[in-house]
C-alpha positions in Angstrom: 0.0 0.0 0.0 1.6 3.3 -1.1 1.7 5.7 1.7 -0.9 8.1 0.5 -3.3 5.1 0.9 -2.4 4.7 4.4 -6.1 5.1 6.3 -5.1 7.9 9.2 -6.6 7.5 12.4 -6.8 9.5 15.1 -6.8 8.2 18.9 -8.6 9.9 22.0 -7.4 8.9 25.3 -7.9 10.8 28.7 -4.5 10.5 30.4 -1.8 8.0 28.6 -1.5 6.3 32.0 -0.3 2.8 32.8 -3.4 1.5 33.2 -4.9 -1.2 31.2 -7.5 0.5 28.8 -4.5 2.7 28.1 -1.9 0.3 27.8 -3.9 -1.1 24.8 -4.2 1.8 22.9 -0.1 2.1 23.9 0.6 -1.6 22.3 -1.5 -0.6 19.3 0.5 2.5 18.3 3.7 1.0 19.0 2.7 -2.0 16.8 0.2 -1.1 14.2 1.5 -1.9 10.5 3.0 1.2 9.1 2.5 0.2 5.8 -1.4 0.5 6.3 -2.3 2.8 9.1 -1.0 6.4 10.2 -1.8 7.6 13.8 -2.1 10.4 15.9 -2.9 10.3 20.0 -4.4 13.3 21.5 -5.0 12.8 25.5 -6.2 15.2 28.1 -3.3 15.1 30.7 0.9 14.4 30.2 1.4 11.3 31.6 4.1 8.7 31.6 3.0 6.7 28.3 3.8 9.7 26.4 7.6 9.6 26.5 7.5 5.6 25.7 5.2 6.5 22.2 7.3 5.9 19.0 8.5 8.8 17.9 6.9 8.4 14.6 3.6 8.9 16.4 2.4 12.9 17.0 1.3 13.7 20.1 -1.4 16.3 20.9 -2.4 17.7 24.4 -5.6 18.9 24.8 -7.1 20.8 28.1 -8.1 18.8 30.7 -7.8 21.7 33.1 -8.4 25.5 32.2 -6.2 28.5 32.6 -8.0 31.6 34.0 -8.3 33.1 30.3 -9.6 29.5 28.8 -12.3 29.7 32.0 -13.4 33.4 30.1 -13.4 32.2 26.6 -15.6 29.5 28.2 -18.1 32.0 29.8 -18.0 33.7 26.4 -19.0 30.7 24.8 -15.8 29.5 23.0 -15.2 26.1 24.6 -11.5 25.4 25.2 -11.8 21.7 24.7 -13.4 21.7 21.5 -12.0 24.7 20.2 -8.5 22.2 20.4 -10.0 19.7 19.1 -10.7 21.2 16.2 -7.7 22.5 15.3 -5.9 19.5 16.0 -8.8 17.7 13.6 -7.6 20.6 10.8 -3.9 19.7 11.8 -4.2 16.2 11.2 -6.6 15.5 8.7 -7.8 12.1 10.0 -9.8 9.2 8.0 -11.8 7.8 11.6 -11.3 8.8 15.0 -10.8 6.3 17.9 -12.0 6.9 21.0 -10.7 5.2 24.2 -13.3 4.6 27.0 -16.3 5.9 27.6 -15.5 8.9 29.3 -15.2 11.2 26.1 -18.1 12.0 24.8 -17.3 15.2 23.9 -14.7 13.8 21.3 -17.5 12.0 20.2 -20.0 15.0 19.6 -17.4 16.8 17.9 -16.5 13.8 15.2 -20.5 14.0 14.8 -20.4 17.6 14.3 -17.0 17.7 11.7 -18.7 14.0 9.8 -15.9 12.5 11.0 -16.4 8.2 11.2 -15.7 7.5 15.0 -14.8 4.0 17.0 -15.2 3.9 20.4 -13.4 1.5 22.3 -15.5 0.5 25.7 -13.5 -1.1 28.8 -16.6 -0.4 30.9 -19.2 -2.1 33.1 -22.0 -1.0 34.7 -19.9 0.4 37.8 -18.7 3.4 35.9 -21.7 4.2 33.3 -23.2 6.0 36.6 -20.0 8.4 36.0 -21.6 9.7 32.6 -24.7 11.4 32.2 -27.4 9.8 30.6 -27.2 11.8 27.6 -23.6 11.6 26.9 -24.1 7.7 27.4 -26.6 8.0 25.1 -24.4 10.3 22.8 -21.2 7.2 22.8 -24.2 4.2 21.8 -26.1 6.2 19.4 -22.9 8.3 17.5 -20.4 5.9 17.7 -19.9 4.2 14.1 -18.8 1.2 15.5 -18.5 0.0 19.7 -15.4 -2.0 20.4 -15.8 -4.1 23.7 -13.1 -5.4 25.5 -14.7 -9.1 26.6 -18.1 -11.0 26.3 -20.0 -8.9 29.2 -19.1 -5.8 28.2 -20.1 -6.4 24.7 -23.6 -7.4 26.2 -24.1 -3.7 27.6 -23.4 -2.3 24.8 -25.8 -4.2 22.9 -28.4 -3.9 26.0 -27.8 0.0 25.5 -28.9 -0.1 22.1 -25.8 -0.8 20.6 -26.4 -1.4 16.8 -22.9 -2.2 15.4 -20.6 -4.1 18.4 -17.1 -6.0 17.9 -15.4 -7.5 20.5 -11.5 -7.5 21.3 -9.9 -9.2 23.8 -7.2 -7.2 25.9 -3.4 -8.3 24.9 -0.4 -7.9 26.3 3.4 -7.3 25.1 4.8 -10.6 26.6 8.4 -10.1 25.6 8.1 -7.2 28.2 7.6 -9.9 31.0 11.1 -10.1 32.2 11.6 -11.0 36.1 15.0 -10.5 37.2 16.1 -12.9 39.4 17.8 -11.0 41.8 15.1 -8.5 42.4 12.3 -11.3 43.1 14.6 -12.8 45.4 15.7 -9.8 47.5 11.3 -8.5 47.0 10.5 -11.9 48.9 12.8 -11.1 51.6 12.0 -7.5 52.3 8.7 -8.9 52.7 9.9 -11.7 55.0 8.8 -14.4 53.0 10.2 -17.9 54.1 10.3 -21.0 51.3 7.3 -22.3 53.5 5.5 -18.7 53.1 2.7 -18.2 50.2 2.0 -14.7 48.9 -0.9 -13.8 47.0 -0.6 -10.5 44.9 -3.2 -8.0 43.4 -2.6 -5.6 41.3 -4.5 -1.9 40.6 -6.2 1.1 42.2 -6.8 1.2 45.5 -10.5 1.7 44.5 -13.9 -0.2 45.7 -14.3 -1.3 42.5 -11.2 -3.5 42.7 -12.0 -4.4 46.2 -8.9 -2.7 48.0 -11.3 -2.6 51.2 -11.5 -6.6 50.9 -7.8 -6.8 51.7 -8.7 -7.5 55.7 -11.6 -9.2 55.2 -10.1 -11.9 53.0 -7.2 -11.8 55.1 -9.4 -12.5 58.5 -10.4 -15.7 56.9 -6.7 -17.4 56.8 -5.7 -19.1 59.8 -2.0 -17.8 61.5 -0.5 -21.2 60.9 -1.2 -20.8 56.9 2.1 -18.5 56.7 0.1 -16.1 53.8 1.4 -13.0 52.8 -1.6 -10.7 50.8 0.7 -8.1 48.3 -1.2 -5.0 46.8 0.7 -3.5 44.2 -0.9 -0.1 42.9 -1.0 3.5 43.6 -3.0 4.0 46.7 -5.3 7.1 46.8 -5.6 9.3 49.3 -9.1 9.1 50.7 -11.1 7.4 53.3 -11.4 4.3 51.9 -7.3 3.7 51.5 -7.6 5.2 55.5 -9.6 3.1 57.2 -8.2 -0.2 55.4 -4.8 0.3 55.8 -6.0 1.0 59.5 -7.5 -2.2 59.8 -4.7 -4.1 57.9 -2.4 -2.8 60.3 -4.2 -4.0 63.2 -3.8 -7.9 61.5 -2.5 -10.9 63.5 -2.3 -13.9 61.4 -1.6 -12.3 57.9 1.0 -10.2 56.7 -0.5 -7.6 53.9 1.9 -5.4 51.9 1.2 -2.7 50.5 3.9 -1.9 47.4 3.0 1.5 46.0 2.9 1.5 42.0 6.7 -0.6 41.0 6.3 0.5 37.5 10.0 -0.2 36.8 10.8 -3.4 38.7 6.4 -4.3 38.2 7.1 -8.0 37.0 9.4 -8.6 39.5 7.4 -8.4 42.4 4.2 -10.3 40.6 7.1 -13.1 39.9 7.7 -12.8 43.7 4.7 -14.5 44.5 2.9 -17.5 44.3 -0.4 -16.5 43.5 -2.6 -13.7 41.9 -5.7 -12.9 43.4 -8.2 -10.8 41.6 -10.7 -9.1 44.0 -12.7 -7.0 42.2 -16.2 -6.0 42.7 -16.7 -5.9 39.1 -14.2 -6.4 36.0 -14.7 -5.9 32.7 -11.6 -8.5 31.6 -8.6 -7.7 33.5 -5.5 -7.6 31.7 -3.4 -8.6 34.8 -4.9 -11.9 34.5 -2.9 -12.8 31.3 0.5 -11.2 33.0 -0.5 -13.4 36.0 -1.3 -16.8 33.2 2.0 -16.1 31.5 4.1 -16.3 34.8 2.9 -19.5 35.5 0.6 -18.0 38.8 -2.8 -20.2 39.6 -5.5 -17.4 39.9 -8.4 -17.0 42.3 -11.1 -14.4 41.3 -14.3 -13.4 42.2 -17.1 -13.7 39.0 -17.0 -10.3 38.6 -17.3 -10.2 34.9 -14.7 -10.6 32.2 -12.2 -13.3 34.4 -15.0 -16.1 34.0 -14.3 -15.5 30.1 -10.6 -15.6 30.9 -10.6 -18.4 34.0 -10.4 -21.9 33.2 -10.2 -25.4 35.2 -6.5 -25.9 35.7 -6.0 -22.1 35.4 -7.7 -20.9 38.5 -10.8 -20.9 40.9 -13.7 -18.3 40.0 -15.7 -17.7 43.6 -19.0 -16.4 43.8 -19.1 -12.6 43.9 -18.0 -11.8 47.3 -18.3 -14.9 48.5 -15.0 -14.1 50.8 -14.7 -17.5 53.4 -14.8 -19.5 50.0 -12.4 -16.6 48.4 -9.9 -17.4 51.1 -10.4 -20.9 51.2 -10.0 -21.3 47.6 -6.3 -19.5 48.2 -5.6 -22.2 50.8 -6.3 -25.0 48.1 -4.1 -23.7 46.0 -1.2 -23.5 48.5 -1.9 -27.1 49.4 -1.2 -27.7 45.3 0.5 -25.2 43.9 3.7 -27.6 43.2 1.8 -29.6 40.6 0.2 -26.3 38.9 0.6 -26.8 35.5 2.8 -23.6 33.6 3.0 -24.7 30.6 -0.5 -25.2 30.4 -0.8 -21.6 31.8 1.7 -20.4 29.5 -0.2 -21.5 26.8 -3.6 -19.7 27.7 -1.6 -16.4 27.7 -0.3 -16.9 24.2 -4.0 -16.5 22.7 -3.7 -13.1 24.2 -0.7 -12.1 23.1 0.3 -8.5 21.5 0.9 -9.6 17.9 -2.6 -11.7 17.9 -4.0 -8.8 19.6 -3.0 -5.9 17.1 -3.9 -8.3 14.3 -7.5 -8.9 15.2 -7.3 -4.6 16.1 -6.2 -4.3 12.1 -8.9 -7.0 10.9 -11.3 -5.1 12.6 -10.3 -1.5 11.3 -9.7 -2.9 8.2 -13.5 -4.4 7.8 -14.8 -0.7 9.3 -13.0 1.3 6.6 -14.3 -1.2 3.9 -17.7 -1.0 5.1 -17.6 2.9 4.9 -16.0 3.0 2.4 -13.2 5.2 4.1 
């Protein structure tokens, strides 16, 4: 394809953050075929993605806070947002916009407004929709060209919303990034005072309700002393009431030990090597990318059936628990311990491949591919 044929598509994401609905759009720009597709990012805040981007890929920041003049313009009617959105539109001249998450809507009414094709790329259940108003919810089913949803369940909303055109694409993750070193897990299992006789059972993300960071104590009430568990959190924690009071009540614990890591972003893999486990204790999850990193490092996972895992979560791979069914959430850890010498990696290993990055960007590409046809973009 000669370059001038290349379809140009400009990506919307709120704050190019290490998180996993970013991390996707991240893998997809580093590893979209050049020969086909041209992109752009524009996001709302700096953050740490930005300076790992390819430097073939332009970068565009637009306002996600207002200076005092951009708060008059605003009062005066010229809206700050869209007014650089549009010029970065004008700058860029893109075939379709893509739109990560479904927090964006104004994105969206501006593609709607400049007859601009627009994908919208949903990693959301029910848990967050109550963060949008009803008519921008509306705005993202009803003006989107096309919904991308990242598993089964999330796919259903979408189509329970009114969702006419609805793909759905897997998470994936880069797993030539997953490189433990050796030294680090060792020297991670001693700060925490992990024996060879100890088990530790790590979670990773936001200290939010939604991921269940308040379960931390509960879960960990349920283990008896002589189990030797560790519970490992690793994740920014936020600083609000909910982080208070449960870092109160984990530090009033007996028979567990419960770390709390902070985010690791450089030495990340390391300390999820460093344990024996991966516990997943969402509320509610749309897929959970972690659950691949965890799958490829040979961890046996126990998760709630919060959504996307039971898509994910196989016999041999794991134990799905009732929703916050926590004696049987702990319990199900305490199997495991009793077992986790015969888990089988390989087969682990292997469930991780289907998710890899180069499968992943593939069925992106398909899927873009099939759009433009359609639309004849």
């Amino acid at each position: 394809m000669n370059v001038s044929q290349r379809k140009k598509i400009l990506f919307f994401t709120p704050y190019a953050t290490r998180t996993g609905s970013e991390m996707l759009i991240y893998y997809i720009l580093k590893y979209l075929d050049r020969s086909k597709f041209e992109a752009g990012l524009v996001c709302f805040a700096k953050g740490e993605l930005i300076n790992d981007l390819p430097s073939d890929i332009p970068v565009f920041i637009a306002p996600g806070s207002f200076s005092f003049s951009q708060k008059i313009a605003f009062h005066m009617g010229f809206h700050p947002v869209h007014r650089a959105i549009k010029k970065i539109s004008k700058d860029f001249h893109a075939d379709l916009w893509y739109v990560n998450t479904v927090m964006l809507t104004d994105v969206i009414k501006i593609a709607k407004e400049l007859h601009i094709p627009v994908i919208s790329h949903i990693h959301e259940l029910s848990a967050m929709y109550s963060q949008v108003s009803s008519p921008d919810f509306e705005t993202v089913i009803k003006d989107s060209d096309l919904l991308v949803g990242c598993s089964d369940i999330v796919c259903k909303c979408l189509k329970e919303s009114g969702g006419k055109s609805v793909k759905r694409l897997y998470p994936f993750v880069d797993l030539d990034e997953i490189a433990p070193d050796k030294e680090k897990v060792r020297k991670i299992r001693q700060d925490w005072g992990a024996g060879p006789n100890d088990f530790v059972w790590i979670m990773s993300g936001t200290s939010s309700e939604r991921k269940g960071f308040d379960l931390l104590p509960d879960i960990a009430l349920q283990i008896p002393e002589n189990a030797r568990v560790h519970l490992v959190w690793v994740g920014s924690l936020s600083k609000d009431g909910l982080v208070y009071w449960t870092k109160k009540r984990c530090e009033q614990l007996k028979n567990v030990k419960v770390h709390l890591t902070g985010p690791q972003k450089e030495d990340y893999y390391s300390y999820m090597e460093a344990a024996d486990g991966f516990m997943l204790t969402s509320r509610q999850e749309p897929f959970g990318m972690v659950l691949v990193e965890a799958a490829w490092l040979g961890k046996p996972i126990v998760s709630f059936a919060s959504g996307g895992p039971t898509e994910f979560i196989t016999p041999g791979l794991g134990t799905i628990v009732p929703n916050l069914d926590i004696p049987l959430f702990a319990e199900s850890i305490l199997q495991w311990n009793n077992k986790i010498s015969s888990f089988d990696k390989d087969f682990s290993r292997q469930k991780a491949l289907a998710y890899s990055v180069e499968k992943g960007v593939s069925q992106w590409q398909n899927i873009i591919e099939d759009f433009t046809a359609d639309k004849n973009i």
